[in-house]
MIKE-928086 format. One line per 10 residues: number of its first residue (from 1); for each residue x, z, y of C-alpha. Coordinates in steps of 0.001 Angstrom, whole numbers. Example, Ala and Ser with C-alpha at 12.3 -4.5 7.8 and 13.67 -1.06 7.14 Angstrom:
1	12300/7800/-4500  13670/7140/-1060
***
This chain:
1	-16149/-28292/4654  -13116/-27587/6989  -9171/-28624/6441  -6396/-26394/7209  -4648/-26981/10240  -2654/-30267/10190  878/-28691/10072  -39/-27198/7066  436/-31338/6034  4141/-30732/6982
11	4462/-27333/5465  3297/-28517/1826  5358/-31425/2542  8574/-29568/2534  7602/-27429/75  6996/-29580/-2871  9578/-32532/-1745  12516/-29713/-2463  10900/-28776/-5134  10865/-31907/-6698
21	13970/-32737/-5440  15363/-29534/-7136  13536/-30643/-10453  14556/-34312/-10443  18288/-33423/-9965  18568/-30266/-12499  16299/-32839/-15205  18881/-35791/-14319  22059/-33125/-15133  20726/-31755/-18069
31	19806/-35312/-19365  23038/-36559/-18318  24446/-33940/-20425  22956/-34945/-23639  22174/-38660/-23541  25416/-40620/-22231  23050/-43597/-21567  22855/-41351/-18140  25262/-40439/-15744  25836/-37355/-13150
41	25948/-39976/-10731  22365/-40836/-11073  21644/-37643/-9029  22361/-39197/-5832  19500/-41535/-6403  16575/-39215/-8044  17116/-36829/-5571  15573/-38523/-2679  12985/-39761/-5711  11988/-36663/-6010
51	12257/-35358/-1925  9770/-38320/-1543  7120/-38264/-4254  6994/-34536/-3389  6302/-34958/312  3552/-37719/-850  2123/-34695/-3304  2238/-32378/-231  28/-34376/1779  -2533/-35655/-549
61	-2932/-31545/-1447  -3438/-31338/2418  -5635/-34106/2394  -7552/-32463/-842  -7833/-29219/-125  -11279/-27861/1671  -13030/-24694/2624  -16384/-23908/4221  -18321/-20911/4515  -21870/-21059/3016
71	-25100/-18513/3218  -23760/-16757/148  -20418/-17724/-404  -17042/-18797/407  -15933/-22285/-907  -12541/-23387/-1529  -11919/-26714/-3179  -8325/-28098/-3853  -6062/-29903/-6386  -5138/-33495/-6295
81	-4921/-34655/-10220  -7221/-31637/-11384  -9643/-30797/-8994  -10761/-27289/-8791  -13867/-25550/-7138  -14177/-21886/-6125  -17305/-20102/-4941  -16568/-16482/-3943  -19450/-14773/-3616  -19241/-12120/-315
91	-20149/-8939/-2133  -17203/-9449/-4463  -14590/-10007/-1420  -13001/-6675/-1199  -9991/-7931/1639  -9964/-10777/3942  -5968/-10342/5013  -4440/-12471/7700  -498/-12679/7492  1972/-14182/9899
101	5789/-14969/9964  8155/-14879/12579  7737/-19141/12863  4167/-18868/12497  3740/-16740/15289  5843/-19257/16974  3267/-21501/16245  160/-20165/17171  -317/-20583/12770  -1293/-18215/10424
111	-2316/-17125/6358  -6002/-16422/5218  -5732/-14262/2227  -9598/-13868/436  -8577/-11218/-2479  -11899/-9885/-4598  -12132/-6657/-5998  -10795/-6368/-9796  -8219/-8964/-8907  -4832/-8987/-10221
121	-3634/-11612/-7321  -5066/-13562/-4127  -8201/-15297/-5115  -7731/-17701/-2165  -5104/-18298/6  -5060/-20648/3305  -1649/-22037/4167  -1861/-22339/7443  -5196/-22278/9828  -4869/-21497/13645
131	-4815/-18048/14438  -8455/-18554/16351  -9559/-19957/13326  -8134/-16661/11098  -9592/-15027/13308  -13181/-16628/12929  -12779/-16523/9304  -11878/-12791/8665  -14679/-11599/11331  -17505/-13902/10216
141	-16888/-12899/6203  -16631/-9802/7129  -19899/-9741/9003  -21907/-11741/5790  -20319/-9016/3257  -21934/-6203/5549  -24964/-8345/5469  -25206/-8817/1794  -24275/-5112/1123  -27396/-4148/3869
151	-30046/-6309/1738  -28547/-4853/-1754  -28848/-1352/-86  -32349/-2406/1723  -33915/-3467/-2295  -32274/-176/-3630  -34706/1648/-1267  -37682/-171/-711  -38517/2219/2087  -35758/1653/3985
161	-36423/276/8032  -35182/-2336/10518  -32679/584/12297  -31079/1377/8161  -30955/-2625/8046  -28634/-2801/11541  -26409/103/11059  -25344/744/7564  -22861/3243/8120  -25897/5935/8639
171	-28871/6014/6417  -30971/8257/9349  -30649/5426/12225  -33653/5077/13981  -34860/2758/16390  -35543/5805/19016  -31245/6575/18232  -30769/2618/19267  -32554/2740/22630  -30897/5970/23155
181	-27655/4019/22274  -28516/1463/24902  -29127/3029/27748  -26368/5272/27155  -23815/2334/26942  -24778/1733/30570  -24772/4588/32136  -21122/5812/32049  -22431/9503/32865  -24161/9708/29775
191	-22197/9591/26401  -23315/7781/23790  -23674/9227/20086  -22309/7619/17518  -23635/5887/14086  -21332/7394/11752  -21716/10768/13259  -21416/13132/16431  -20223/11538/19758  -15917/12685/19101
201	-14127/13063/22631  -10826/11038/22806  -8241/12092/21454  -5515/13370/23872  -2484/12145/21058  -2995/8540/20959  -5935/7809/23001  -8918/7012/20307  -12226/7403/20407  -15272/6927/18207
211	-18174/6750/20372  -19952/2828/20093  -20512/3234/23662  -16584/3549/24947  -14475/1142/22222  -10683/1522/23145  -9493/-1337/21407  -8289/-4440/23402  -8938/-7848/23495  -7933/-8654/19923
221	-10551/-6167/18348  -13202/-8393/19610  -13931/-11939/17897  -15900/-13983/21449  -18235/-16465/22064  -21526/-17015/19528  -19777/-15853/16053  -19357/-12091/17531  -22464/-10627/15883  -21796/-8402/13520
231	-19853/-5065/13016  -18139/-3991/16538  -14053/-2839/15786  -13285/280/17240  -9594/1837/17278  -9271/5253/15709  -5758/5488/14897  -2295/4342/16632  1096/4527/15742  2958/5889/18526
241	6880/5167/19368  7264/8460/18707  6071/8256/15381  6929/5021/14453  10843/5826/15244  10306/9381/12611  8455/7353/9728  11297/4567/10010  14019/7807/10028  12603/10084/7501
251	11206/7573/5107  12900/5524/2578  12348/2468/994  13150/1159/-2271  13177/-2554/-1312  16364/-1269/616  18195/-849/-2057  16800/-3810/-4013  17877/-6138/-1103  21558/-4727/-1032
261	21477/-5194/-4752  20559/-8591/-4581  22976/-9357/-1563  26209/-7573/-3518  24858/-10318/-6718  25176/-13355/-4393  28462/-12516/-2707  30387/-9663/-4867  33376/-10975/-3894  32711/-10301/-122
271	31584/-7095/-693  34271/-5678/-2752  36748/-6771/-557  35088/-4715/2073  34518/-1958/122  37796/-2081/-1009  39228/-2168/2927  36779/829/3813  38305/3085/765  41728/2070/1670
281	42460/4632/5065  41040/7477/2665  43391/6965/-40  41725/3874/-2278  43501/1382/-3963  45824/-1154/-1442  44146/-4255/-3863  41447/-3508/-6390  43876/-4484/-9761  46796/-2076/-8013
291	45985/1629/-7975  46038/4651/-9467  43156/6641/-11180  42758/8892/-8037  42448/5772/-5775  39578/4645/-7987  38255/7226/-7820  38407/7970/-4063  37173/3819/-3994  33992/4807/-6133
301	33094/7988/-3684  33671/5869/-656  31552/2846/-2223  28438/4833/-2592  28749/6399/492  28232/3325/1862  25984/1885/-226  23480/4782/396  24003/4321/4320  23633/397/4075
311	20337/1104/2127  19145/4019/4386  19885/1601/7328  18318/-1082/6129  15185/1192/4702  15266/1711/8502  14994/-1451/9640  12484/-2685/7336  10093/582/8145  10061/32/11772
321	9412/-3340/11646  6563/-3669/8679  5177/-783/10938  5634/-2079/14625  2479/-1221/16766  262/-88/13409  -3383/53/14474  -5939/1265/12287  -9948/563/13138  -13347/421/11951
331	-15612/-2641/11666  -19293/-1654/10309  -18671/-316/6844  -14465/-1302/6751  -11675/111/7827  -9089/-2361/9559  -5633/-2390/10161  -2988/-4644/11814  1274/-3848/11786  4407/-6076/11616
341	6829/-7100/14630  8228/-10133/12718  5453/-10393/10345  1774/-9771/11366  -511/-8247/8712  -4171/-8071/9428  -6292/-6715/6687  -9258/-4413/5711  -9269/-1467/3683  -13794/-1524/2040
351	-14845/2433/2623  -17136/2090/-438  -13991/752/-2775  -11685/4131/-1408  -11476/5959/-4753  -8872/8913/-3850  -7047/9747/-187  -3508/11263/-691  -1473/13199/1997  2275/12338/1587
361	4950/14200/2970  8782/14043/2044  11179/17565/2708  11990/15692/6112  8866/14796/7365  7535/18872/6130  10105/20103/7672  9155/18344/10903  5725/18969/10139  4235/15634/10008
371	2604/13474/7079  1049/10412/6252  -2323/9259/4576  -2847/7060/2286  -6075/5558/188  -6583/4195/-2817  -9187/1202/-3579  -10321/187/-6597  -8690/-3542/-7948  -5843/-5154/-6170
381	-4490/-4164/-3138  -2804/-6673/-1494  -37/-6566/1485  461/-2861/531  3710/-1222/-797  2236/-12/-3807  -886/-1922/-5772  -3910/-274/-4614  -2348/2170/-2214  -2669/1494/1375
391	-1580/3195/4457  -4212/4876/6922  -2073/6940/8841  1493/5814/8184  3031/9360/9593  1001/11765/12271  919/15777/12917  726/17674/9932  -2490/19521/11407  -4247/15800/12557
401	-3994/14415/9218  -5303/17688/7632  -8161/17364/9933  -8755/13321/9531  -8561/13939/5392  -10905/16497/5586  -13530/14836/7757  -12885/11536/5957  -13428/13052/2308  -16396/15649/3919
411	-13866/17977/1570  -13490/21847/1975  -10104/23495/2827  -8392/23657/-697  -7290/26899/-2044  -4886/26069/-4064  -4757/27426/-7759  -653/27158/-9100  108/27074/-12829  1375/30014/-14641
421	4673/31790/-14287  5063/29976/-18122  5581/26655/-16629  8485/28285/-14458  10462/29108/-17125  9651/25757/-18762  11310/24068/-15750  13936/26404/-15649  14835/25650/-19578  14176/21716/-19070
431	17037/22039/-16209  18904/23614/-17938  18684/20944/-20918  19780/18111/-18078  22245/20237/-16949  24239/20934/-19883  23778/17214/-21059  25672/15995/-17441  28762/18790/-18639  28860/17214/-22516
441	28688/13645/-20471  31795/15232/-18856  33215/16398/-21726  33054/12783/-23443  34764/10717/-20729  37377/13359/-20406  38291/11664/-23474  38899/8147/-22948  39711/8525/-19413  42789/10546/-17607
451	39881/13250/-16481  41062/16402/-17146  39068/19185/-14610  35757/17995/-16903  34072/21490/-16975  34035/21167/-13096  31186/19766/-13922  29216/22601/-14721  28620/23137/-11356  25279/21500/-11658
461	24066/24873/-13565  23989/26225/-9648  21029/23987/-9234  18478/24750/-12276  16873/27608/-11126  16234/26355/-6777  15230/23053/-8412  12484/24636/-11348  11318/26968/-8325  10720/23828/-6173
471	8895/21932/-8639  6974/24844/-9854  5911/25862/-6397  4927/22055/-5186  2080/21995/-7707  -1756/23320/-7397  -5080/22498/-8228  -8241/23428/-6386  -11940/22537/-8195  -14126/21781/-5041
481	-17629/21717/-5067  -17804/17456/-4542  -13733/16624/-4822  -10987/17753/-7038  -7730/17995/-5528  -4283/17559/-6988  -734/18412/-5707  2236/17654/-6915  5890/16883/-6218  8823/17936/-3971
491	10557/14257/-2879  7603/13154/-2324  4875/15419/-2298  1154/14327/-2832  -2202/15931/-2227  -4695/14183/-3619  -8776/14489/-2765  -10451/12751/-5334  -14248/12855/-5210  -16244/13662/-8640
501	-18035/10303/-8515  -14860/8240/-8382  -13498/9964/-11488  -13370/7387/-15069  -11849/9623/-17243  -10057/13355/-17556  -7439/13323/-19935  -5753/16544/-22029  -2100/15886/-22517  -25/18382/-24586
511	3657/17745/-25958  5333/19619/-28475  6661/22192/-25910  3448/22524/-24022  1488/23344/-27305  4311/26256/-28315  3439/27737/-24545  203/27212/-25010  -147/24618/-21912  -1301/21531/-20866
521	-2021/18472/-18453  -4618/17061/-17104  -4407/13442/-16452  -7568/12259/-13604  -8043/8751/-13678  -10110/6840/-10974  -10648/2893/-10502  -7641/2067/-8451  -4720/220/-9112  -1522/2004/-10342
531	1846/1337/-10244  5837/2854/-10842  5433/4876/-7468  1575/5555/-7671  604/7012/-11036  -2764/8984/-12030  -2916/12326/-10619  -1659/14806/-13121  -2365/18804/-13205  586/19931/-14668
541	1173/22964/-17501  -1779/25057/-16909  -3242/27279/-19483  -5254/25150/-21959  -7749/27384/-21186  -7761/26783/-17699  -7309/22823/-18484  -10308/22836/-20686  -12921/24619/-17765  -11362/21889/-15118
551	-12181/19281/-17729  -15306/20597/-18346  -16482/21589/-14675  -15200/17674/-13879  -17392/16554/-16294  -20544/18730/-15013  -19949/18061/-11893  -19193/13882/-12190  -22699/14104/-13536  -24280/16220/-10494
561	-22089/13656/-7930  -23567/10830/-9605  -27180/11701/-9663  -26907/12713/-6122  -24968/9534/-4903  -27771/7557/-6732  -30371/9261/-4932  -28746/8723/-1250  -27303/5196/-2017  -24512/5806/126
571	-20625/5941/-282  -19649/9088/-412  -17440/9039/2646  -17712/8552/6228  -15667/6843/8913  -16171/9140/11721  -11909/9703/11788  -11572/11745/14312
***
C-alpha cells in the first residue's frame, strides 16, 4: 500500500486545524451565550485548542490513509477513529480524473479522482500525489480496466483470438493486420492502417491524425519506462487560439452570473456605491436615498447594463481559461481529454458508457458557423459543466463537427421531419399569453408607482410571432435506421443522435392544450445523468399519430439494436474521429 505525497500531511493539516478552530470558537460563543459559567473571552484560548488538535487530526489521517493497486482492484483505506476499506473493482471505474490548482502546479502536486459508473459523487479521491505518480495511476488503471473489459469480451465469445484479445477497439484484428502494423511503423514510406478503422490523413485544421503508426501527441500522451504497456494515446482533437478566443466570446456561462451574485452579497455596499457613481453622468440619483423616480429609474437601466457586461466578462474569463489548450485523445477503448490554464483537468470520457452525442450551437456561434459536441455517459460525470455531459469538441467548423458526429455515431445524414403548422399557432397563442401578462404586470405597478406610459409596454406583442416562428422552426425529428435524432431549441440549439440500444424508455406527454390540437411529446430517455441545463430529449407537438409510429418504430427497432449488439459484443460506436 502507498501514502500520498507527504505535503498532503501539511495540506490536511491546515485544513482541519481551521476547521476546528472555526468550530471550537463558534461552540465557545454560542455556549457563552447561554451558560454565564462561560465567557466570550474564553475564545482566545479554544481557538488555538482547536487550530492544534486539528493539525494533530490532519496528520494522523495522512498517516492513515493508504492506496495500492491490486490484480483486480483498486484499494483505498483511510479514517483515523473509524477505519474504512474500499475495493473498487476496475470494470466499475468509469473516470480516473486528475485535477490541478494554480499552487499545485506550483508544486509539482496533484488530485486523483477514481469516480465509478452509477455514482452520484467521487468514489475516491487522492489529496495530493506527485504528478508522476497521477500520472502512473490514471495510465496503469486505465490499462487493467481495458484488460478486464478484453477477458469479459474474450468469455462472451469463446471463439475469439490472441489479435481480438490485444486490440479491443476492432473485433476483425488479426495477427497478419499486426505484422502488417509493424513493419509499417518502420518504414515511414508505408502508412500504417489503423485498429479502429481506415488509415485517416492528418488533418490540415489542427494537425491530428489517427493512424497507430504516426501518434501526434507529445511527450505527455505517453506514460515511460516499464508501466507503458497498455493502450497507446493518440491526439484527435485540438483547440486552436482561434477557437478557443470564439467559444470564450460567443458562449456564456451561468457560473458568471452566480459569482457576481455572490460577490454583490459579500460587499453590497461597495457595489452600490459604484453602481450608483456609474448611473450618476447619465442622469441617476446624486446619493441613492436623494432622487427622483426618473433617476431610479435611469440607476436601474444603467445597473443591469453593467451587471450583464460584468457577467459576460467574467463568462469570458472563466471560458478561456477552463478551456486553455483543450486536447482531446484516445487511449484503447477511452476517450481522453486534458484543459485548464490555472486549473489542469485530466480525465476520460469510457466509449462504451457514451449514451447520446449532441451538437450545440448558440445564434452566435450559427451565425459564425461553428458548433460544439458534446456526449453523454451513463452515471456521474464528474469535472463537467453539466452531470453527465462532457465536452468533445468544445467549438470547431460547423461542417468538421457534422462530419466527426457522423463518423462517431456511424449515423446517416438526418432529414429532418418538423412538427405541424398546429404547433405554430400554439406558439404563437402561448406568446401571446406571456405577452399580454408582461402589459397587465404593467398595468398593476402603474398603480402603486408614479408610472404612467404603462401600455408602452405592449410593445412586447412585436415579438410573438418572430419568436413562435423561431421556436417552431428549431425543432425536427428524423427516425434513422440505428439512431433517433432530436432537435430542439433556438438559445441553445441541440441535435441529439441517440442510438436505439441506449434508449430506457419513450414517453407520450400530452397537456390539456396538446390533447384539444390533437398533439403530443415524446420524451426519450437514455442512462445518463440529467440536470437544469441537460434534460431528456423531447419531440415536441407532433401529431399523436405521428408520436405513436416514433414510439412504436423506437420500440421495434430498440429490440432489432439489441439483438444485433448482442450478437457483435461491441459498443456501438467507434473512435476513428476523424
Amino acid at each position: 500500500m502507498n501514502r500520498l505525497h507527504p505535503l498532503s500531511a501539511a495540506a490536511y493539516a491546515l485544513q482541519y486545524g481551521f476547521l476546528w478552530l472555526s468550530v471550537a470558537s463558534i461552540l465557545t460563543l454560542l455556549l457563552g451565550g447561554i451558560f454565564d459559567a462561560i465567557e466570550s473571552a474564553w475564545v482566545s484560548l479554544a481557538a488555538p485548542v482547536g487550530l492544534v488538535a486539528g493539525a494533530a487530526y490532519g496528520i494522523a489521517y495522512y498517516y492513515r490513509f493508504e492506496y495500492g493497486i491490486t490484480p483486480d482492484t483498486f484499494d483505498v483505506a483511510s479514517g483515523v477513529l473509524a477505519r474504512r476499506s474500499r475495493e473498487i473493482p476496475y470494470e466499475r471505474i468509469q473516470n480516473v480524473d486528475v485535477r490541478q490548482g494554480v499552487f499545485q502546479r506550483l508544486l509539482g502536486l496533484a488530485v486523483v479522482s477514481i469516480e465509478t459508473a452509477g455514482g452520484g459523487s467521487t468514489e475516491a479521491a487522492l489529496n495530493f500525489v506527485s504528478e508522476s505518480e497521477a500520472t502512473r495511476l490514471q495510465h496503469q488503471i486505465r490499462t487493467r480496466t481495458a484488460e478486464v473489459k478484453d477477458r469479459r469480451r474474450g468469455r462472451g465469445r469463446p471463439d475469439a483470438s490472441a489479435a481480438d484479445e490485444r486490440s479491443p477497439a476492432t473485433d476483425e484484428a488479426s495477427s497478419d493486420a499486426e505484422t502488417e502494423r509493424t513493419s509499417a511503423a518502420t518504414d515511414p514510406d508505408e502508412p500504417a492502417p489503423d485498429d479502429d478503422g481506415p488509415t485517416a490523413e492528418p488533418d490540415s485544421t489542427d494537425g491530428t491524425t489517427t493512424s497507430d503508426s504516426d501518434p501526434v501527441s507529445d511527450g505527455r500522451d505517453r506514460v515511460a519506462g516499464p508501466d507503458s504497456r497498455g493502450p497507446r494515446r493518440e491526439q484527435l482533437f485540438a483547440l486552436e487560439a482561434r477557437e478557443l478566443l470564439l467559444y470564450s466570446f460567443t458562449s456564456f456561462r451561468p457560473a458568471a452570473a452566480a459569482a457576481l451574485l455572490g460577490l454583490f452579497f459579500f460587499a453590497t455596499d461597495l457595489a452600490i456605491d459604484l453602481l450608483v457613481s456609474a448611473a450618476r453622468p447619465f442622469g441617476g440619483p446624486a446619493n441613492l436615498g436623494e432622487g427622483s423616480p426618473t433617476s431610479y429609474g435611469i440607476l436601474t437601466v444603467v445597473s443591469v447594463v453593467n451587471g450583464v457586461v460584468t457577467a459576460y466578462v467574467l463568462s469570458v474569463v472563466y471560458t478561456f481559461a477552463a478551456y486553455y489548450d483543450f486536447r482531446l485523445g484516445r487511449a484503447g477503448g477511452d476517450f481522453v481529454y486534458e484543459r485548464g490554464l490555472l486549473q489542469r483537468y485530466s480525465g476520460s470520457i469510457p466509449v462504451e458508457k457514451v449514451q447520446s452525442v449532441t451538437v450545440t450551437a448558440n445564434p452566435l456561434q450559427r451565425l459564425i458557423g461553428y458548433a460544439g459536441l458534446w456526449v453523454e455517459t451513463a452515471g456521474y460525470g464528474p469535472e463537467s459543466d453539466s452531470g453527465g455531459s462532457q465536452s468533445a469538441v468544445p467549438l470547431a467548423d460547423q461542417g468538421r463537427v457534422h462530419r466527426f458526429t457522423e463518423t462517431l455515431t456511424g449515423v446517416e445524414s438526418p432529414r429532418f421531419r418538423s412538427p405541424p403548422t398546429t404547433a405554430l399557432r400554439r406558439y404563437l397563442a402561448r406568446y401571446a399569453i406571456v405577452a399580454a401578462l408582461v402589459v397587465a404586470a404593467a398595468f398593476a405597478v402603474a398603480q402603486f408607482t408614479p408610472l404612467e406610459r404603462w401600455y408602452l409596454a405592449a410593445v412586447v406583442f412585436v415579438a410573438v410571432p418572430p419568436a413562435a416562428y423561431l421556436k417552431y422552426v428549431n425543432l425536427g425529428y428524423y427516425v434513422g435506421e440505428g439512431h433517433l435524432v432530436v432537435r430542439r431549441g433556438f438559445w441553445k440549439r441541440k441535435t441529439t443522435v441517440i442510438p436505439y440500444y441506449r434508449i430506457q424508455t419513450v414517453s407520450t406527454r400530452r397537456t390539456v392544450f396538446q390533447r384539444r390540437l390533437g398533439l403530443a411529446s415524446l420524451v426519450v430517455d437514455t442512462a445518463s445523468s440529467r440536470s437544469f441545463f441537460w434534460t431528456s430529449p423531447t419531440i415536441y407537438d407532433v401529431d399523436l399519430k405521428d408520436a405513436r409510429d416514433v414510439h412504436g418504430t423506437g420500440r421495434k427497432r430498440l429490440q432489432t439494436a439489441l439483438r444485433e449488439r448482442a450478437r457483435a459484443d461491441d459498443s456501438g460506436l467507434t473512435i476513428d474521429f476523424t
